[in-house]
C-alpha positions in Angstrom: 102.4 92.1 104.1 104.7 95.6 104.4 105.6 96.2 101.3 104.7 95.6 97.8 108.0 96.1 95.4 107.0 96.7 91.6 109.4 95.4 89.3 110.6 95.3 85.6 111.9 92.5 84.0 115.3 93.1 83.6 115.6 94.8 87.1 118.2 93.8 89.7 115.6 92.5 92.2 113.7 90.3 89.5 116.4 87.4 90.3 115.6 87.6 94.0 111.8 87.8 93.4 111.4 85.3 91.0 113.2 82.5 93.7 110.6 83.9 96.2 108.2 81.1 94.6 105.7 82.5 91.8 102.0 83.2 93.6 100.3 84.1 90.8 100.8 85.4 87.0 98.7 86.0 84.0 99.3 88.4 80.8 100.4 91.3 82.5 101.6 90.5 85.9 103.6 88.7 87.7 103.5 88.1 91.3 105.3 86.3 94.2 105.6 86.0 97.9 109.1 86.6 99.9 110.3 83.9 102.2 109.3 85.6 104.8 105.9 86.4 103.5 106.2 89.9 104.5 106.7 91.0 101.3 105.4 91.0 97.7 107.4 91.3 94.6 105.2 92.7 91.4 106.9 92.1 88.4 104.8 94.2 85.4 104.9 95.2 81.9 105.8 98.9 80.8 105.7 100.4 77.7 101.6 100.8 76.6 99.5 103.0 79.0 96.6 99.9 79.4 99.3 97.2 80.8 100.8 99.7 83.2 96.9 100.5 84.6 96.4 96.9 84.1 99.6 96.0 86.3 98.4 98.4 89.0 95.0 96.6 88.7 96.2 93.3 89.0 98.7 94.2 91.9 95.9 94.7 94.7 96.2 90.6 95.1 98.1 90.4 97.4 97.0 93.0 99.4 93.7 92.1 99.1 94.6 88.6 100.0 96.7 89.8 103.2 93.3 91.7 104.1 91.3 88.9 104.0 93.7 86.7 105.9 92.4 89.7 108.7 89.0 89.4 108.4 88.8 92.0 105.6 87.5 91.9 102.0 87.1 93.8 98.8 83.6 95.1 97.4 82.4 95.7 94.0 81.0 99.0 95.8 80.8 102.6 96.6 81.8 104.5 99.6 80.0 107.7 100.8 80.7 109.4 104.2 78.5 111.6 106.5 79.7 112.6 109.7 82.4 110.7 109.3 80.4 107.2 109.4 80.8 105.1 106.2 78.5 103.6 103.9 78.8 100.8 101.0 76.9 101.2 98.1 76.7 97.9 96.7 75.3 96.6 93.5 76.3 94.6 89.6 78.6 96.0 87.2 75.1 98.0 85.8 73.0 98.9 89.0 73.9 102.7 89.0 76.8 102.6 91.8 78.0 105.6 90.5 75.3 107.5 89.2 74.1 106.9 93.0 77.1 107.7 94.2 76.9 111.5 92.4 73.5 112.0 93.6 74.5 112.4 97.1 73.9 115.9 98.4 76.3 117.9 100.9 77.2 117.0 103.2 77.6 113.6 102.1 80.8 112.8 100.3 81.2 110.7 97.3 84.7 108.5 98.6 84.9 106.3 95.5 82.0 104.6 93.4 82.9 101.2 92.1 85.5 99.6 94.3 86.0 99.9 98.7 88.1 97.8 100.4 87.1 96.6 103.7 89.6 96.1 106.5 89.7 94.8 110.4 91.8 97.1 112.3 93.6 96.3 115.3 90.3 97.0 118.0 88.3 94.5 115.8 86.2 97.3 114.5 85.5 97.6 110.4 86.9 100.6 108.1 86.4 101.3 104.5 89.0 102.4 102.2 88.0 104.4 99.1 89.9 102.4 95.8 89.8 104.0 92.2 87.6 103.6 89.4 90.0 101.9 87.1 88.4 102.3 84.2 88.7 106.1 84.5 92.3 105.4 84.3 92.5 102.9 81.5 90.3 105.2 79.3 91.7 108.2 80.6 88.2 109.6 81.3 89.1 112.2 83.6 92.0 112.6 86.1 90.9 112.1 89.4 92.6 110.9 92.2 92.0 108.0 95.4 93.2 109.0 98.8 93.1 104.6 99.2 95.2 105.7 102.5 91.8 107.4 104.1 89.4 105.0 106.0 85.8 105.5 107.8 84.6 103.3 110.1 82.0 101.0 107.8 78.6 101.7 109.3 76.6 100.1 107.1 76.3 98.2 103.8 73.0 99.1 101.0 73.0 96.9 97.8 70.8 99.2 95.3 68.2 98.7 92.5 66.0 100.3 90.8 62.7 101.2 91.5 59.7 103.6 91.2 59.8 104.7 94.9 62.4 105.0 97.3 62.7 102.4 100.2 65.3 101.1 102.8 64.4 97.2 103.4 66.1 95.1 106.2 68.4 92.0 104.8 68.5 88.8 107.3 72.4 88.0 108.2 71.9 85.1 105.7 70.8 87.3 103.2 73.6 90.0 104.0 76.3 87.5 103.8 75.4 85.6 100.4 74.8 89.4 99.0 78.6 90.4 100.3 79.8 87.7 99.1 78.9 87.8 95.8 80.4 91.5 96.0 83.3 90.4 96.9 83.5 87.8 94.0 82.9 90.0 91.6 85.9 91.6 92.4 88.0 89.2 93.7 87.0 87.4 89.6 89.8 88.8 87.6 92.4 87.6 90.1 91.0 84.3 89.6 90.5 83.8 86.2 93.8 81.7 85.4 94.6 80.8 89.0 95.3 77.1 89.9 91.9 75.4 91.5 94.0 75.8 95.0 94.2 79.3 95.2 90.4 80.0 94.5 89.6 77.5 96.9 91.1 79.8 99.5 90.0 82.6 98.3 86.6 81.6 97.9 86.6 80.1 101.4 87.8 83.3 103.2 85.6 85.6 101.2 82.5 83.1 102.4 84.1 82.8 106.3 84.8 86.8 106.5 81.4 87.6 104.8 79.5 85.7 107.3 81.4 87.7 110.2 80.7 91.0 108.1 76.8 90.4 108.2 77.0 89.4 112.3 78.7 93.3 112.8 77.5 95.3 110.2 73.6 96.0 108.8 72.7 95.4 105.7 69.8 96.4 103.6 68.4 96.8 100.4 67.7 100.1 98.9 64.9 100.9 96.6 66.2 104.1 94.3 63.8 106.1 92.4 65.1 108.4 89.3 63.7 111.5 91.6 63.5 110.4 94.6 65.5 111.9 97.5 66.5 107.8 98.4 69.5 109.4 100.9 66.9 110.3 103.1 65.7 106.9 103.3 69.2 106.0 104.5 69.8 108.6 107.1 67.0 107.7 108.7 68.7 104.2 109.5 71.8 105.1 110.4 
């Protein structure tokens, strides 16, 4: 995909998009495919502040979907860099992703802390780009900003819990890919809440096939946080 065109209703494009054929729609989006299926056409709702964040929200479909079709995917996950390698912090909607994220001393960098998309680049090596927090936009808890258009070269992947002592503990491939890709479904779930049975039979499908291939390149691991602990060293000593 090259471009993704965001559209109103009554705008002079809406005719030509909507004969594109219609991809995929709930509430507050609209989206379809061009012809040439290098483009997107977005049609969303303006007006309240919550559909316009909601529009944006809903609009990383199709780009998620063209990175998948390339061996990417999406993660319910945090990024942190160090020396410019970059690693996922992976866990549930209430494992402490972003409380984990904060506690990273310099000079690690917080990227993002709920949401990293995952992409194959042209040499067939992994990089992760940083994507917002979108409640922080919907609820307008602060005003912070994504550079989505950085990357780091994914080094490795940690899916956190809690614990009373730090530890770094070695996932299988098996184990890494089922763990990616229920990540990936749990982000992946609000495109596919109203979708036809079709469409989440191929996404489900690539998430699986490009999950597996994740776990053959990339180590995986569980990490052990404690409330003290300093659990980053655990990781540096691994990477």
């Amino acid at each position: 995909m090259n471009h993704l065109h965001y559209l109103t209703p009554d705008s002079d494009f809406a005719h030509e998009a909507r004969s594109a054929g219609q991809l995929y729609e709930n509430q507050i989006a609209r989206i379809w495919y061009a012809h040439d299926s290098q483009n997107a056409f977005c049609e969303v709702k303006q007006g309240k502040h919550e559909h316009e964040i909601l529009s944006m929200w809903y609009s990383m479909q199709p780009i998620y979907q063209r990175s998948m079709k390339h061996g990417g995917l999406p993660f319910h996950a945090g990024l942190v860099e160090l020396d410019g390698k970059g690693i996922l912090i992976a866990g549930h909607g209430d494992a402490g992703k972003s409380t984990t994220c904060r506690r990273f001393p310099a000079p690690w960098k917080a990227l993002s802390d709920d949401e990293t998309l995952v992409v194959l680049d042209k040499a067939g090596k992994y990089r992760a780009h940083p994507f917002p927090t979108w409640s922080e936009y919907l609820w307008k808890l602060s005003e912070r900003t994504w550079d989505v258009q950085y990357s780091v070269p994914l080094t490795a992947i940690f899916f956190i819990v809690q614990h009373e002592s730090d530890e770094v503990i070695p996932m299988s491939e098996m184990e890494a890919a089922l763990m990616i890709t229920r990540s990936a479904n749990q982000t992946c779930r609000k495109f596919l809440v109203k979708s036809d049975k079709k469409l989440q039979r191929q996404f489900k499908t690539e998430i699986f096939n490009n999950a597996c291939e994740i776990a053959k390149k990339i180590p995986a691991y569980g990490l052990r946080i404690s409330l003290h602990g300093n659990f980053w060293e655990k990781i540096e000593e691994v990477i």
